[in-house]
DSSP file (Angstrom, degrees, kcal/mol; ACC not computed):
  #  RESIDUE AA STRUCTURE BP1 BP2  ACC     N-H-->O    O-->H-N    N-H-->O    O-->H-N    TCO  KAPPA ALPHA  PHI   PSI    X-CA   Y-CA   Z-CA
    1    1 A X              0   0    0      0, 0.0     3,-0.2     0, 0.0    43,-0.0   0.000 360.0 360.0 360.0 145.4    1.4   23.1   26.5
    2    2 A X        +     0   0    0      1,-0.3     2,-0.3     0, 0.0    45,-0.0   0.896 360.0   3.9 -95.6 -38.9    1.4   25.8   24.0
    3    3 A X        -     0   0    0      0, 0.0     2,-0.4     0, 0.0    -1,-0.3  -0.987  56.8-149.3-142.4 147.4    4.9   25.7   22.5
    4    4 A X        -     0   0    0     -2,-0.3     3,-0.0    -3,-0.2     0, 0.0  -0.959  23.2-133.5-108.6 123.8    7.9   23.4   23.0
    5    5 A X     >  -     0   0    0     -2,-0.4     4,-0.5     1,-0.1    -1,-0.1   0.212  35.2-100.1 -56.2-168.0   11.8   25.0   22.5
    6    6 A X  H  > S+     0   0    0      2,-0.1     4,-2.9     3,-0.1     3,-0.3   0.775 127.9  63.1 -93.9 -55.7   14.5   23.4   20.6
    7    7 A X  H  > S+     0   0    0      2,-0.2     4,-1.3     1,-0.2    -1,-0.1   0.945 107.7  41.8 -48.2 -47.1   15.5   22.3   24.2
    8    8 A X  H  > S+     0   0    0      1,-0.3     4,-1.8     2,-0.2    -1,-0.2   0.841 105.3  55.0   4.5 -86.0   12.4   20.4   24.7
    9    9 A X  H  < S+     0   0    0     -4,-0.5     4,-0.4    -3,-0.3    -1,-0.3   0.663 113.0  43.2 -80.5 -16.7   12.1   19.0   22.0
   10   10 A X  H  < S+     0   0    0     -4,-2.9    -1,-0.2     2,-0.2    -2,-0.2   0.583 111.3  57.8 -99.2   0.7   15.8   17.4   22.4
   11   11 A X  H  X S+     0   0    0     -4,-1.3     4,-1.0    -5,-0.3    -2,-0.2   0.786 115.4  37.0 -89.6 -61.2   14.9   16.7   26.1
   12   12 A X  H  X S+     0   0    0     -4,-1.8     4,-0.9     2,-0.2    -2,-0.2   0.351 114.9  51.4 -90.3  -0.1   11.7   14.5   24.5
   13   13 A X  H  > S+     0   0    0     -4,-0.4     4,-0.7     3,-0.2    -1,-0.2   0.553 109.5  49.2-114.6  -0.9   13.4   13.0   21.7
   14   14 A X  H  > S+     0   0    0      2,-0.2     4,-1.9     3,-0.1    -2,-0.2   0.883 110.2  54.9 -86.8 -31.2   16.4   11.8   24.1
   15   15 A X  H  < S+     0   0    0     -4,-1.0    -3,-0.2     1,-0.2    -2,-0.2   0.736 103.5  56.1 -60.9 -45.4   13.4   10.3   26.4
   16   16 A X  H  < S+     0   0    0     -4,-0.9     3,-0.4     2,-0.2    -1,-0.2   0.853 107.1  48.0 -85.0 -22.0   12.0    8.3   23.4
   17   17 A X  H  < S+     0   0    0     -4,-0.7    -2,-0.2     1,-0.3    -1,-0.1   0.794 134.9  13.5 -53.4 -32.0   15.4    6.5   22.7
   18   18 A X     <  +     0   0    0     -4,-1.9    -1,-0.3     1,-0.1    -2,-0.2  -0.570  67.2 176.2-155.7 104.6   15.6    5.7   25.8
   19   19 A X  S    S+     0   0    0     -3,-0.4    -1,-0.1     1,-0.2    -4,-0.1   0.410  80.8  61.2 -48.3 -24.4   12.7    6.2   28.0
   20   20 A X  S    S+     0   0    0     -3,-0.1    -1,-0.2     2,-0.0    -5,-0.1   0.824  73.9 134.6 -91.9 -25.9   14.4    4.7   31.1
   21   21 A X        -     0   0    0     -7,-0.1     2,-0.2    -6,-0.1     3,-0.1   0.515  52.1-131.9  -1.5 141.9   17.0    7.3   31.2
   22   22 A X     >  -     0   0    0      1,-0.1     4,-3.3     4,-0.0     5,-0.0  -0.523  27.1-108.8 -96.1-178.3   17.8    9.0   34.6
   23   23 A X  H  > S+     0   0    0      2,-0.2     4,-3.1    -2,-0.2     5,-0.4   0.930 116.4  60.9 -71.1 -44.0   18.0   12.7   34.7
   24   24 A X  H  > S+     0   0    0      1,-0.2     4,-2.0     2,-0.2     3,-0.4   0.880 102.7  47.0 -24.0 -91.8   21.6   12.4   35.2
   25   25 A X  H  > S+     0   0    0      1,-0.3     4,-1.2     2,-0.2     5,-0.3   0.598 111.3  53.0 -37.6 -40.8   22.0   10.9   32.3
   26   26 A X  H >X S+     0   0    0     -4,-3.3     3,-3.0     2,-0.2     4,-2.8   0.948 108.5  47.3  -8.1 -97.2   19.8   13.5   30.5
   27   27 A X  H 3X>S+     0   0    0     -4,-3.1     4,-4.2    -3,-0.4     5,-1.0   0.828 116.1  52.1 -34.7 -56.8   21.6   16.4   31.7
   28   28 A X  H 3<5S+     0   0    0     -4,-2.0    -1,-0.3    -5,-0.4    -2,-0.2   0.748 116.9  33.7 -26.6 -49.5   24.8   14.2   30.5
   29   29 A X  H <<5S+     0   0    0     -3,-3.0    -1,-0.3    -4,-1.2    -2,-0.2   0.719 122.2  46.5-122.7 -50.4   23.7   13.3   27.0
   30   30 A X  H  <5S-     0   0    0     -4,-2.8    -2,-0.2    -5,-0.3    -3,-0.2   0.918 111.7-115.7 -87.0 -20.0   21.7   16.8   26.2
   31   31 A X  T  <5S+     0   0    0     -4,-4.2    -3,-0.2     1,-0.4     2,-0.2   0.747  77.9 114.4 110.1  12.7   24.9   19.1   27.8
   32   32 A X      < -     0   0    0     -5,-1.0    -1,-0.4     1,-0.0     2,-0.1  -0.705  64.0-104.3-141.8 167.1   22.8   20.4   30.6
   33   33 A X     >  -     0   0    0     -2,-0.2     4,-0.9     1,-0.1     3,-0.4  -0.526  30.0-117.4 -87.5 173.5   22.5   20.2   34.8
   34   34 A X  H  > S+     0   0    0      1,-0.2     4,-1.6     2,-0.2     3,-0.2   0.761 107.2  62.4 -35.5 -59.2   20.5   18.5   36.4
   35   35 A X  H  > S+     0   0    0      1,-0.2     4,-3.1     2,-0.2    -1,-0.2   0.709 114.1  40.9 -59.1 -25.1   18.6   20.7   38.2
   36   36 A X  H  > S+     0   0    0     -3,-0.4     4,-1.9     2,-0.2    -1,-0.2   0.854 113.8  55.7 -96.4 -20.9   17.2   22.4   34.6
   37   37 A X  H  X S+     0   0    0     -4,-0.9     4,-1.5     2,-0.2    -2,-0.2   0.919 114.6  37.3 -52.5 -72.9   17.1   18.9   33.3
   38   38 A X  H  X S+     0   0    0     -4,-1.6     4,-1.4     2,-0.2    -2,-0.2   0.686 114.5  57.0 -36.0 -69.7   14.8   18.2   36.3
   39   39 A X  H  X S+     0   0    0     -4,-3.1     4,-2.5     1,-0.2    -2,-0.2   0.865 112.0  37.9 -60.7 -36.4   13.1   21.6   36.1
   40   40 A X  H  X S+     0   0    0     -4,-1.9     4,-2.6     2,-0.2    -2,-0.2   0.853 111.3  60.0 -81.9 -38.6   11.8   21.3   32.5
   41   41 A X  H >< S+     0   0    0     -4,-1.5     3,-2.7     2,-0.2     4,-0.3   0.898 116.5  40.7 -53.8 -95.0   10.9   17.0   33.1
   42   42 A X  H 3X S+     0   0    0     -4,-1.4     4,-2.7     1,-0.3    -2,-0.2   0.557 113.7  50.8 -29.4 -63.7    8.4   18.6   36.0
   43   43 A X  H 3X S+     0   0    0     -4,-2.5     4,-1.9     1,-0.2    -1,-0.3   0.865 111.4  49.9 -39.4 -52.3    7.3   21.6   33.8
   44   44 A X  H X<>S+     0   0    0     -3,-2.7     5,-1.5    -4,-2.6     3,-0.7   0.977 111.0  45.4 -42.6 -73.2    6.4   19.2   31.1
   45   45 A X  H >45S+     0   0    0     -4,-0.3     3,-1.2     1,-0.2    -2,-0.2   0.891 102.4  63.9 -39.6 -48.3    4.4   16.8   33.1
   46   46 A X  H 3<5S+     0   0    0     -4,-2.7    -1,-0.2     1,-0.3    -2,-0.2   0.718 107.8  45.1 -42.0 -39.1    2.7   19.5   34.6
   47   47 A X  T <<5S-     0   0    0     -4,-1.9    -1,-0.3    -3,-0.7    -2,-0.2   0.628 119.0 -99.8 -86.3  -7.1    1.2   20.3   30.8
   48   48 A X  T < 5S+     0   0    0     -3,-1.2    -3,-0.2    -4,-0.4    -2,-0.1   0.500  81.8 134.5 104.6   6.2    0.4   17.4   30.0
   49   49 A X      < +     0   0    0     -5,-1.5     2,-0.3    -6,-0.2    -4,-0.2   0.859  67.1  61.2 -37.6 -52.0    3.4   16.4   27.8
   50   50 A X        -     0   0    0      1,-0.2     3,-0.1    -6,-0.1    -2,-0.0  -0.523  64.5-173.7-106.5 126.4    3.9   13.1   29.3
   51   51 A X        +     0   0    0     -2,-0.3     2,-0.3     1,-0.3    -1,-0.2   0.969  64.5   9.2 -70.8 -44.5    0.8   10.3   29.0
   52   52 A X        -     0   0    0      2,-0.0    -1,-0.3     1,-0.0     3,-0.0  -0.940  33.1-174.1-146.1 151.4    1.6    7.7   30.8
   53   53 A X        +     0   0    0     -2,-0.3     2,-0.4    -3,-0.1    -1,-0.0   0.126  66.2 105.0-129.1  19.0    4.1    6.6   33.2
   54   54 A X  S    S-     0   0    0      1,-0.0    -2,-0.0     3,-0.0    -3,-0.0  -0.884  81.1-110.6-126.5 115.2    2.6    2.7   33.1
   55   55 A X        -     0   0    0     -2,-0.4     2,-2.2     1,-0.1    -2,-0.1  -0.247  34.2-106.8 -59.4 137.0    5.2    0.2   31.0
   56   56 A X        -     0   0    0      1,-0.0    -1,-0.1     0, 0.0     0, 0.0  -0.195  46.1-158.7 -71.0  58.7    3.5   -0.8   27.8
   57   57 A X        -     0   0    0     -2,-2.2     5,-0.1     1,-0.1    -1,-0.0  -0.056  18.6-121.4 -53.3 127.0    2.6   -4.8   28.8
   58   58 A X        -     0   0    0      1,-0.2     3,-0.1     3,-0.1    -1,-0.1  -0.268  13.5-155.6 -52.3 140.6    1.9   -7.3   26.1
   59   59 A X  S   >S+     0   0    0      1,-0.1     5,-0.9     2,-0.1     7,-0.2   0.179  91.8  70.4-105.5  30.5   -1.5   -8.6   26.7
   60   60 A X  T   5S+     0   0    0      3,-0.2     5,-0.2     5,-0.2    -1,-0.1   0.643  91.5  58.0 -77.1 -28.3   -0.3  -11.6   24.7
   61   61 A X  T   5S+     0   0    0      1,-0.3    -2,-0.1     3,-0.1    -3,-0.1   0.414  98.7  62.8-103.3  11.3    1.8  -12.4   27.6
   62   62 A X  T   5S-     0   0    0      2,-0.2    -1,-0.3    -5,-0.1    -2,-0.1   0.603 127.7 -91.9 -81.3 -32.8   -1.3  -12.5   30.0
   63   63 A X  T   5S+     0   0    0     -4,-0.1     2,-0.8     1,-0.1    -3,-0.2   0.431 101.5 109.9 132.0 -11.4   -2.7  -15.1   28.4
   64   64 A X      < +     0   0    0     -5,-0.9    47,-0.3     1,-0.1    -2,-0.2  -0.839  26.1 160.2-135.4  86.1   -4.9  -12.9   25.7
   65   65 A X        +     0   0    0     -2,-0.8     2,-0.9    46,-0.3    -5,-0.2   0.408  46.5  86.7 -92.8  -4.6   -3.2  -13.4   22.7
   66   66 A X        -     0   0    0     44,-4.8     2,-0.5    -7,-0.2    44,-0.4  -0.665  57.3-171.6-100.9 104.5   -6.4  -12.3   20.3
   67   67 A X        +     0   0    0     -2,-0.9    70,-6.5    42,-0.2     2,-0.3  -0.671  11.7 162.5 -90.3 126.4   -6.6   -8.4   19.5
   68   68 A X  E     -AB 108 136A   0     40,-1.3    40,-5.0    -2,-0.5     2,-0.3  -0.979  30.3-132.4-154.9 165.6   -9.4   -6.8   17.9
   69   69 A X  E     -A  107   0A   0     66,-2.5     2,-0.3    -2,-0.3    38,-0.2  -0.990  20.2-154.8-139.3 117.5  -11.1   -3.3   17.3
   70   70 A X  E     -A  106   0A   0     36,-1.9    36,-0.6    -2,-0.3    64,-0.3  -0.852   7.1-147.8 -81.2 119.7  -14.5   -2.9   17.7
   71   71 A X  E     -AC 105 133A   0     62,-2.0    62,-0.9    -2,-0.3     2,-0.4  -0.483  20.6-163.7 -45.2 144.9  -16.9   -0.2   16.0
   72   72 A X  E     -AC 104 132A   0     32,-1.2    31,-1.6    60,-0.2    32,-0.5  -0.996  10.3-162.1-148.8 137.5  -19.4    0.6   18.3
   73   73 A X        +     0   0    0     58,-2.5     2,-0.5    -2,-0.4    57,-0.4  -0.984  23.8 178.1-128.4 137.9  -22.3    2.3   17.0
   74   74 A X        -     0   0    0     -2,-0.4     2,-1.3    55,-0.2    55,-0.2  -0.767  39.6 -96.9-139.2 151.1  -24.1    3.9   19.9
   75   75 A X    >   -     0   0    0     53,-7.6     3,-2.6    -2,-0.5     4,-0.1  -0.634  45.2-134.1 -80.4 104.9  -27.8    6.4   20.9
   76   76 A X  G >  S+     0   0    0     -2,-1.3     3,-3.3     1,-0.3     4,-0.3   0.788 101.8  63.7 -12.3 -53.7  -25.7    9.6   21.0
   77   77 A X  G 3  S+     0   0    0      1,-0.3    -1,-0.3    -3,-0.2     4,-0.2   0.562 100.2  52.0 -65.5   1.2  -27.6   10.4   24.3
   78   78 A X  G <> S+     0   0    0     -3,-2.6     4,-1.3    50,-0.1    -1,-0.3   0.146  74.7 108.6-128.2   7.5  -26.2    7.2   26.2
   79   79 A X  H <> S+     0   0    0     -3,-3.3     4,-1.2     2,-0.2    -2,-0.1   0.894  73.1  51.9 -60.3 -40.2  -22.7    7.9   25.5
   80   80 A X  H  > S+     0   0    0     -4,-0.3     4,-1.4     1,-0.2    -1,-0.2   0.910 117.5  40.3 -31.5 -65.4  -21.7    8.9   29.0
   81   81 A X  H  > S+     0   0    0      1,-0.3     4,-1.8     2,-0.2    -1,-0.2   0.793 110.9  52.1 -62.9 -50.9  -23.3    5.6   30.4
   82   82 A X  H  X S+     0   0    0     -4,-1.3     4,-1.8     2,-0.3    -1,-0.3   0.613 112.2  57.8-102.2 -31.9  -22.2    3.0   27.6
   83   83 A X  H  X S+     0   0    0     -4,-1.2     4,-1.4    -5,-0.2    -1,-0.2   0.940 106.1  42.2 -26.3 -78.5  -18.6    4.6   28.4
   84   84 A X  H  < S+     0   0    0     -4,-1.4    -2,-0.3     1,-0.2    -3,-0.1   0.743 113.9  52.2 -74.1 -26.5  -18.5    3.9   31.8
   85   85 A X  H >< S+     0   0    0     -4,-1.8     3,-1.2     1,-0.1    -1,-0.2   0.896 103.0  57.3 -60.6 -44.0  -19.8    0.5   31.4
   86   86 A X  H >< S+     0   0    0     -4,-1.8     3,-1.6     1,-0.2     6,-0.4   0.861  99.7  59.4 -51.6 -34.0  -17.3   -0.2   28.9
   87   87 A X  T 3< S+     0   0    0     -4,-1.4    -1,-0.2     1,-0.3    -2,-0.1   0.233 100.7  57.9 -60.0   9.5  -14.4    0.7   31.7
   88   88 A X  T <  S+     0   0    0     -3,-1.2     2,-0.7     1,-0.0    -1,-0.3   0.125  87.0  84.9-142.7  11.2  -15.9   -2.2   33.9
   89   89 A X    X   -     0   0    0     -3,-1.6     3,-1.3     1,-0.2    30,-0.0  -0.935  67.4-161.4-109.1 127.0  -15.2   -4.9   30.9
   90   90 A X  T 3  S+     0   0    0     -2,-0.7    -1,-0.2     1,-0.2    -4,-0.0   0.973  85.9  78.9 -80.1 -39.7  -11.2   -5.9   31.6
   91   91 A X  T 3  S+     0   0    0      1,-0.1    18,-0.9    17,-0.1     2,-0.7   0.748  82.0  85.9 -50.4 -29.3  -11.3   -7.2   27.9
   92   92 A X  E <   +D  108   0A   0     -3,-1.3    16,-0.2    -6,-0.4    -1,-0.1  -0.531  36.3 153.5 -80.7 127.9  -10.9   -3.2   27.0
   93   93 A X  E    S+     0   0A   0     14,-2.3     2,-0.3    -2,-0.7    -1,-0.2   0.035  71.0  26.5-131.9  30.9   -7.7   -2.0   26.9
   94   94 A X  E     +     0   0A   0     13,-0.4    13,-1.0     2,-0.0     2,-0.3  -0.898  58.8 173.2-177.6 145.2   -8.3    0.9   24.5
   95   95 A X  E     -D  106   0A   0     -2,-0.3    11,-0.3    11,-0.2     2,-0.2  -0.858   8.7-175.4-159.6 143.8  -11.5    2.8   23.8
   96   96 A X  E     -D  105   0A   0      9,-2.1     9,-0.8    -2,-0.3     2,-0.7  -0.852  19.4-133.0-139.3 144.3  -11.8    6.1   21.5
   97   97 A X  E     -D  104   0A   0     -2,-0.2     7,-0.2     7,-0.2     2,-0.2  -0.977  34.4-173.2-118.9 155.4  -14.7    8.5   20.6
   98   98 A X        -     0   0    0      5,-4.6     2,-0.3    -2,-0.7     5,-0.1  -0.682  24.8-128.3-110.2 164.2  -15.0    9.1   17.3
   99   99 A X  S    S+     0   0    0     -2,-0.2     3,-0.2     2,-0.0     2,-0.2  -0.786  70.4  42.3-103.0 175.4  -16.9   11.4   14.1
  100  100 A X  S    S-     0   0    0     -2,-0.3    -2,-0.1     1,-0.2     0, 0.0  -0.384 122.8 -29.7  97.8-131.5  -18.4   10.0   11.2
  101  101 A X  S    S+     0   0    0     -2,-0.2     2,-0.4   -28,-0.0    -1,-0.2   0.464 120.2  66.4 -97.1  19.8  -20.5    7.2   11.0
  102  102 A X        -     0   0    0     -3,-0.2   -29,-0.2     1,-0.1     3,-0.1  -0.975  57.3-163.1-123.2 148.9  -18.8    5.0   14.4
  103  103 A X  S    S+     0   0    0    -31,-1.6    -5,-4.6    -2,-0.4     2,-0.2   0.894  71.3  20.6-117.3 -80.5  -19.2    6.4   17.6
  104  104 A X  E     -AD  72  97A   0    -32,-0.5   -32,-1.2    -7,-0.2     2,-0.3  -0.764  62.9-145.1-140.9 145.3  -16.6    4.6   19.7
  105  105 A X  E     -AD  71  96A   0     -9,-0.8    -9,-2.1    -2,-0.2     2,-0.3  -0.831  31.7-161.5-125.8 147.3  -13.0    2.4   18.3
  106  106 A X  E     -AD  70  95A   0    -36,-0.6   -36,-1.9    -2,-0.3     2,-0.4  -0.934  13.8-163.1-150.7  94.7  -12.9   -0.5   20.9
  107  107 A X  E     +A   69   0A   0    -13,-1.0   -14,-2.3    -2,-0.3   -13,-0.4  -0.742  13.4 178.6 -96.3 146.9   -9.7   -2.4   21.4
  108  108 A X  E     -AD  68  92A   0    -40,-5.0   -40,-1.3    -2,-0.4     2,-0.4  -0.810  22.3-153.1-135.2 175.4  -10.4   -5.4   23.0
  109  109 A X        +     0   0    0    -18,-0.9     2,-0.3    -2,-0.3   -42,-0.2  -0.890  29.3 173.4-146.7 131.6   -7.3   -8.6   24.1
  110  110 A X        -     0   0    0    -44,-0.4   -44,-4.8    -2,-0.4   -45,-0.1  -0.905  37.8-132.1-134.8 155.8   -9.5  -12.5   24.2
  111  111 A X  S    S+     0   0    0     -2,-0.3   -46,-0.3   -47,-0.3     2,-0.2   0.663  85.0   7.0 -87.9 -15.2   -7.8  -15.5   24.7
  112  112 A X  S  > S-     0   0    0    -46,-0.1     4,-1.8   -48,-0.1    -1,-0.1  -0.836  81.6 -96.4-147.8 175.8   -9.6  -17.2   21.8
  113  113 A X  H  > S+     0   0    0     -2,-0.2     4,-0.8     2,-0.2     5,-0.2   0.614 126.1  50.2 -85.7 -18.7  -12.2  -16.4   18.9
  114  114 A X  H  > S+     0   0    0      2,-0.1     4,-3.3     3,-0.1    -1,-0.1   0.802 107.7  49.7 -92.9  -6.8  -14.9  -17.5   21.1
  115  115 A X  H  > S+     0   0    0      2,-0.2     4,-3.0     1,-0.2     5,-0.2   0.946 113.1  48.6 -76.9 -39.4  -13.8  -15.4   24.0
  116  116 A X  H  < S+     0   0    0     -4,-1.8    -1,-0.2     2,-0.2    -2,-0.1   0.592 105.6  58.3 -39.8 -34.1  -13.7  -12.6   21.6
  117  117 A X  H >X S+     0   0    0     -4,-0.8     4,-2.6     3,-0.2     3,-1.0   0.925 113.5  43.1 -66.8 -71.7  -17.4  -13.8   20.3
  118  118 A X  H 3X S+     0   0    0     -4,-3.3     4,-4.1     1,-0.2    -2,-0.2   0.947 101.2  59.1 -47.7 -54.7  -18.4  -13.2   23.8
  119  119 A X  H 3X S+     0   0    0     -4,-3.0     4,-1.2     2,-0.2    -1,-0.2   0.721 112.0  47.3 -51.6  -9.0  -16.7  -10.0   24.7
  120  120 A X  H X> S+     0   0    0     -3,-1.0     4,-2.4    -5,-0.2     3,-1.3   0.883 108.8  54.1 -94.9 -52.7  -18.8   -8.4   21.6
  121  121 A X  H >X S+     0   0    0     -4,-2.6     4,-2.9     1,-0.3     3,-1.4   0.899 111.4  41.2 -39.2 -65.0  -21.8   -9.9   22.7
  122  122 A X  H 3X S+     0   0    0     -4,-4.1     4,-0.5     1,-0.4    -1,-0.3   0.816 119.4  46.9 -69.0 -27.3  -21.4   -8.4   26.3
  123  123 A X  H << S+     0   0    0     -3,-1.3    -1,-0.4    -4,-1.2     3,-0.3   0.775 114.2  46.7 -86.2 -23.5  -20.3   -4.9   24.6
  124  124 A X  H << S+     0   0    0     -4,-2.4     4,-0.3    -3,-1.4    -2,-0.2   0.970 108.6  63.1 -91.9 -51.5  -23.5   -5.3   22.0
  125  125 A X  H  < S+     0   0    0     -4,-2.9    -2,-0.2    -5,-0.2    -1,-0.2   0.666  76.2 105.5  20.5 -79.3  -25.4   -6.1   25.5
  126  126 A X  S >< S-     0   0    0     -4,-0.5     3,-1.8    -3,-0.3     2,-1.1  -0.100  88.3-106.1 -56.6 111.9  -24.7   -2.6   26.9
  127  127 A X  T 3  S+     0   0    0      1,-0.2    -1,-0.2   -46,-0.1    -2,-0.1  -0.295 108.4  31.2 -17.0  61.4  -28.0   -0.6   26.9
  128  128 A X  T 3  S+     0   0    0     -2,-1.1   -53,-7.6    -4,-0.3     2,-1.1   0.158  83.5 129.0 133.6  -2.2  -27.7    2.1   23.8
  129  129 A X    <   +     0   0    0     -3,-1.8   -55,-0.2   -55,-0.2   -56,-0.0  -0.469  31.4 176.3 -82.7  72.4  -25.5   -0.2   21.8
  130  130 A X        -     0   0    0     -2,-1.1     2,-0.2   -57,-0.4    -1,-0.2   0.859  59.4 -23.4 -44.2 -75.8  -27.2   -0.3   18.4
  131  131 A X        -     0   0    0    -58,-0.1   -58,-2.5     2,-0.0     2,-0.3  -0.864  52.1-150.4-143.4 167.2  -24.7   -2.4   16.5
  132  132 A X  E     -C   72   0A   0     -2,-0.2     2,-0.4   -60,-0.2   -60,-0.2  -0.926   3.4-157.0-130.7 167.0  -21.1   -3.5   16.4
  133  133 A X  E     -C   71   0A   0    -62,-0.9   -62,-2.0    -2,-0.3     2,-0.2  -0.984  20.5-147.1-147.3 121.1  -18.6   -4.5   13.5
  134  134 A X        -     0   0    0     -2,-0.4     2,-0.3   -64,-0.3   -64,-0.2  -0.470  15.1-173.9 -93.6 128.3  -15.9   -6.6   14.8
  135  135 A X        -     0   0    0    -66,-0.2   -66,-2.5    -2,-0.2     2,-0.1  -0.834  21.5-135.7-140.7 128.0  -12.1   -6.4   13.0
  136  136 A X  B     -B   68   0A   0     -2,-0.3     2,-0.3   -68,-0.2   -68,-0.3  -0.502  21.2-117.5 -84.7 139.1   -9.3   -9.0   14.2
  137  137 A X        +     0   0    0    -70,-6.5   -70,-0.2     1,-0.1    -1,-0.1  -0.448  37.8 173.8 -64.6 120.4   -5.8   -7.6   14.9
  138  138 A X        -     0   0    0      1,-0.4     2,-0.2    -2,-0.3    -1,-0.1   0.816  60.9 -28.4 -90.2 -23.3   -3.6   -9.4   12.4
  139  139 A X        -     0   0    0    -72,-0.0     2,-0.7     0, 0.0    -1,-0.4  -0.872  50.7-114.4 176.4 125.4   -0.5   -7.4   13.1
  140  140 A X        +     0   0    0      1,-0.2     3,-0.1    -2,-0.2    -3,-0.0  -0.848  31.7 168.9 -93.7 127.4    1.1   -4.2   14.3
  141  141 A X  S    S+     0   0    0     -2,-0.7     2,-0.3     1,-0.5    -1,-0.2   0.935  74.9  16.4-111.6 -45.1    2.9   -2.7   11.4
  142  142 A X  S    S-     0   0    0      3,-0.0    -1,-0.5     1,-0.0     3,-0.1  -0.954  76.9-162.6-115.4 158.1    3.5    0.8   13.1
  143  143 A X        -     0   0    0      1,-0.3     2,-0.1    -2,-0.3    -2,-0.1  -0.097  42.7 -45.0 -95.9-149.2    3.1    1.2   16.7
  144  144 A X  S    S+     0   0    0     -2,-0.1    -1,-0.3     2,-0.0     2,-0.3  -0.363  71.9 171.0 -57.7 139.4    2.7    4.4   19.0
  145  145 A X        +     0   0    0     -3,-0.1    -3,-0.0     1,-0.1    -1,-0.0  -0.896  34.6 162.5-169.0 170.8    4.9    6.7   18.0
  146  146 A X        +     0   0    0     -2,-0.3     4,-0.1     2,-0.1    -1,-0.1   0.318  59.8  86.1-141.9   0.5    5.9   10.3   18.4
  147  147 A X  S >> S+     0   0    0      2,-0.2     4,-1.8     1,-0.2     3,-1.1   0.942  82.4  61.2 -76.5 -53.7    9.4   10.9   17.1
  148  148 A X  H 3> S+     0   0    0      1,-0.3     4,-1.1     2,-0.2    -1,-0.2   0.701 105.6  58.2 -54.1 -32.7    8.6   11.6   13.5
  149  149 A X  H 3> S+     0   0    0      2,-0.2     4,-0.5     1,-0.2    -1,-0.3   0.404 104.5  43.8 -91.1   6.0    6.5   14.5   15.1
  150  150 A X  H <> S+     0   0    0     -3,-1.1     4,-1.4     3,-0.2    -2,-0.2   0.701 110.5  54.0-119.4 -14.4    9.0   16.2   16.8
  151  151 A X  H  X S+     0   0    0     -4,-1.8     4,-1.0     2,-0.2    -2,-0.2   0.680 112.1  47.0 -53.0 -32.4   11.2   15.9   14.1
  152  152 A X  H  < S+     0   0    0     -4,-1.1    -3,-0.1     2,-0.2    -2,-0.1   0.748 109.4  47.7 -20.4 -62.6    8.6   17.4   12.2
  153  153 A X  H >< S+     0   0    0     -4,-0.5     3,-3.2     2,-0.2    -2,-0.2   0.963 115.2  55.6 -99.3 -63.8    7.6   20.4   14.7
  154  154 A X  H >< S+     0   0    0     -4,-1.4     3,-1.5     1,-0.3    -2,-0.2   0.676 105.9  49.4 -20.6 -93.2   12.0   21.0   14.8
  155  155 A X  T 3< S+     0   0    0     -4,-1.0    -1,-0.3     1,-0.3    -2,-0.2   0.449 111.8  46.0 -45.8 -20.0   12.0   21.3   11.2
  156  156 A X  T <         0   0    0     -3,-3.2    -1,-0.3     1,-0.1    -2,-0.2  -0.104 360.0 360.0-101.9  35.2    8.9   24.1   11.1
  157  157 A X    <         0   0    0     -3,-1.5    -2,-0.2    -4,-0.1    -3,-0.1   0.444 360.0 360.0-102.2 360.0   10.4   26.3   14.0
């Protein structure tokens, strides 16, 4: 999407306080009907505003309480492949390409340090995987977030 209004942006910043909101309740809370409420939600998705519509599930409360981020250092020419192979290991639940000198950010969920031990092994495995460098999640100190940037893009219109 190329620019977001002031309506918008108060549209998305009522949607991150409270993400279950109904439209009603939108329209209610921003001053507006429904139906534009409604129209603009649609318009949005339709650019690409919106990421995900899938609730954000602990994978601690699966059972896979150990989080780490892999480096993946990879033969440029095999990225495609070493990609779609990573998508067929359920221990990834996050995968990034990168510049500099790592290739690929690899979040992985284990149930232990030796399940974790394994899951690098099977990603160091993968045909075209030179090397990997392992870092255990200690803590999330900020999560996702998106608020501070629309407060942001408000404040430079």
């Amino acid at each position: 999407m190329s620019s977001l209004d002031h309506v918008d942006l108060e549209l998305l910043e009522a949607l991150a306080a409270d993400p279950r909101a109904t439209v009603v309740a939108l329209a209610d809370r921003l001053g507006l009907s429904r139906n534009t409420v409604q129209a603009r939600m649609s318009r949005l998705d339709r650019s690409g505003v919106f990421l995900s519509y899938e609730r954000a599930i602990s994978s601690a409360a699966l059972g896979y309480p150990i989080e780490a981020f892999i480096n993946v250092i990879v033969r440029q020419a095999d990225l495609p492949r070493i990609t779609a192979e990573l998508q067929r290991v359920p221990e990834v639940v996050q995968a990034h390409g990168l510049s500099g000198q790592v290739d690929l950010l690899v979040r992985v969920a284990c149930r232990d340090t030796q399940h974790l031990f394994d899951t690098d092994a099977r990603i160091l495995a993968i045909e075209g995987v030179e090397r990997t460098e392992t870092s255990l999640v200690m803590g999330e100190v900020i999560g996702h977030r998106v608020t501070p940037l629309m407060e942001l893009s408000r404040r430079e219109r």
